[in-house]
N, C-alpha and C positions, 0 to 999 in steps of 0.2 A: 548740480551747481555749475556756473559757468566759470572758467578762469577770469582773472582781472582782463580786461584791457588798456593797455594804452594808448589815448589818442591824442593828439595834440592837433589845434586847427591846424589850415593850411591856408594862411591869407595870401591871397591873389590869385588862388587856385578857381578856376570859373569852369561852371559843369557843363556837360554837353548842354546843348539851349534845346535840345527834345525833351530828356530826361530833366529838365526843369520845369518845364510845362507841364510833364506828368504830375513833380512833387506837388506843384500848384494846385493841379485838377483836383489831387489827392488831397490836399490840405483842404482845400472847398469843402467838399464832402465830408471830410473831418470835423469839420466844424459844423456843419448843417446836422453831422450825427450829433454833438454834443448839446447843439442850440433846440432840437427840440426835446431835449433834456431840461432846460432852462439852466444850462450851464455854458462857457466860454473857457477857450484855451488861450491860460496867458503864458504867452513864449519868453523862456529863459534862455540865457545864451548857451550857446553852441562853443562849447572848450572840454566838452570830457569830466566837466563836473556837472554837467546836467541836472542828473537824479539830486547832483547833495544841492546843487541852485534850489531845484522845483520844490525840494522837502522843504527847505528856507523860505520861499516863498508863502509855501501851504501855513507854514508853523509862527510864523514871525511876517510874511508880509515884504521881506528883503531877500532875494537873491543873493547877494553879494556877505550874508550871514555863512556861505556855502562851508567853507572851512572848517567850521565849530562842528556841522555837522556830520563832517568827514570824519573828521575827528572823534567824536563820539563814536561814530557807527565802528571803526577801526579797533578803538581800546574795546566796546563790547566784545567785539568775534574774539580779541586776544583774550578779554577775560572768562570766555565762554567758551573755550579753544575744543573742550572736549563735543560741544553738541557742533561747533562747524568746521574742522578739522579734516572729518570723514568727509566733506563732501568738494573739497581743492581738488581739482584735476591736474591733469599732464606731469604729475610728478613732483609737483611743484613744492619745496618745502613752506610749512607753515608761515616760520617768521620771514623768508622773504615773497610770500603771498601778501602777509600783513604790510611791511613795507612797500611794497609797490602800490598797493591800497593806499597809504598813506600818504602819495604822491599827488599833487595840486595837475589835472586831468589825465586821471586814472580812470576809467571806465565803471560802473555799478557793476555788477551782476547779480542775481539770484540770492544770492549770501548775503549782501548787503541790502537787499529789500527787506530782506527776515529779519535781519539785522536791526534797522532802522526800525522797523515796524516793532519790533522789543524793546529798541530802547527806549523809541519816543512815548512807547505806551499807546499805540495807535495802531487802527488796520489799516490798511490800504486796497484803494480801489484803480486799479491800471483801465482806462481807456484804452480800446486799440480801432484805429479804422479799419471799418465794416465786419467786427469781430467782437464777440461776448467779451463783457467786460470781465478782469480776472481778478480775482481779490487776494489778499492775503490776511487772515483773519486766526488772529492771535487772542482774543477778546472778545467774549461773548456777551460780556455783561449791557444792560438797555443802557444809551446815553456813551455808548464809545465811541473816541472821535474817529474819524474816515477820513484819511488823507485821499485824495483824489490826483492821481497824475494823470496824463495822456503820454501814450507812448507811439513812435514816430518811425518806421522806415527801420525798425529792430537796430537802431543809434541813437535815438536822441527822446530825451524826457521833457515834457513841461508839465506847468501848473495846468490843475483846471478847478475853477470856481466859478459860482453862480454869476446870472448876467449882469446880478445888479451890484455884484461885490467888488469895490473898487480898488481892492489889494493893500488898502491901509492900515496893516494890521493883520491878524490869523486869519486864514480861508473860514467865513460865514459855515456853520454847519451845510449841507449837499443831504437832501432826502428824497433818493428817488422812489417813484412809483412805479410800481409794476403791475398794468394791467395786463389782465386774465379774457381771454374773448369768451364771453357766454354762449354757447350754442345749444 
């Protein structure tokens, strides 16, 4: 499991203009990967609550819900403290792991994907560019819902939902298909 981090933007802060060009290039193709998926990545903001925006988005259709779902995910790992406890790095004691967690952009890690994916009662399926998508799959039963995120440059989370989902509301069910080449 990864420790929290904390990030806070840095407005007015402007990136080298290559390595912007790059994220560009790279988001292109990130999306050309998802699009012939028949899915779209819809971008949450950038403040270190990412993950708890995008869940908000996926679950409810609102971003800006982020909080509640910090919140949740936070009181789970404390009420659950013996199955995630073992996995805080650097020394770090528990309750102020949990604390710093609790912090409006605080970074996800690892803990809080489990986390969330327990509490909402959901799996999740992490997009990553040009790399097998990763799941986390808590729920085997047919008919579980799939949160779908896309994950960005190992900082930053968005939504991703179907092309034709216009985010008005829960992310539409996502059923991909997987062909098999016959030879």
């Amino acid at each position: 499991m990864v420790q929290a981090k904390h990030h806070k933007s840095k407005p007015g802060k402007q990136p080298h203009q290559a390595k912007k060009h790059g994220k560009q290039a790279d988001m292109t193709q990130f999306r050309a990967q998802v699009d012939a998926l028949g899915l779209k990545i819809v971008q949450v903001t950038a403040d270190g609550n990412c993950f708890f925006r995008a869940l908000a988005d996926q679950l409810e259709g609102n971003e800006d819900e982020h909080g509640k779902y910090r919140s949740m995910v936070v009181q789970y790992i404390l009420k659950n403290r013996e199955m995630f406890e073992p996995f805080i790095e650097d020394e770090v004691p528990f309750e102020e792991y949990c604390q710093t967690m609790e912090n409006d952009g605080t970074w996800a890690g690892h803990m809080e994907l489990q986390a969330a994916s327990l509490v909402t009662r959901s799996n999740i399926c992490i997009h990553r560019s040009m790399s097998p998508r990763w799941y986390i799959r808590n729920f085997e039963k047919p008919g579980s819902r799939m949160i779908h995120l896309s994950y960005h440059d190992e900082e930053h989370y968005n939504s991703v939902r179907l092309r034709e989902d216009h985010g008005d509301g829960p992310a539409r069910p996502v059923l991909i298909k997987v062909l098999i080449g016959i030879t």
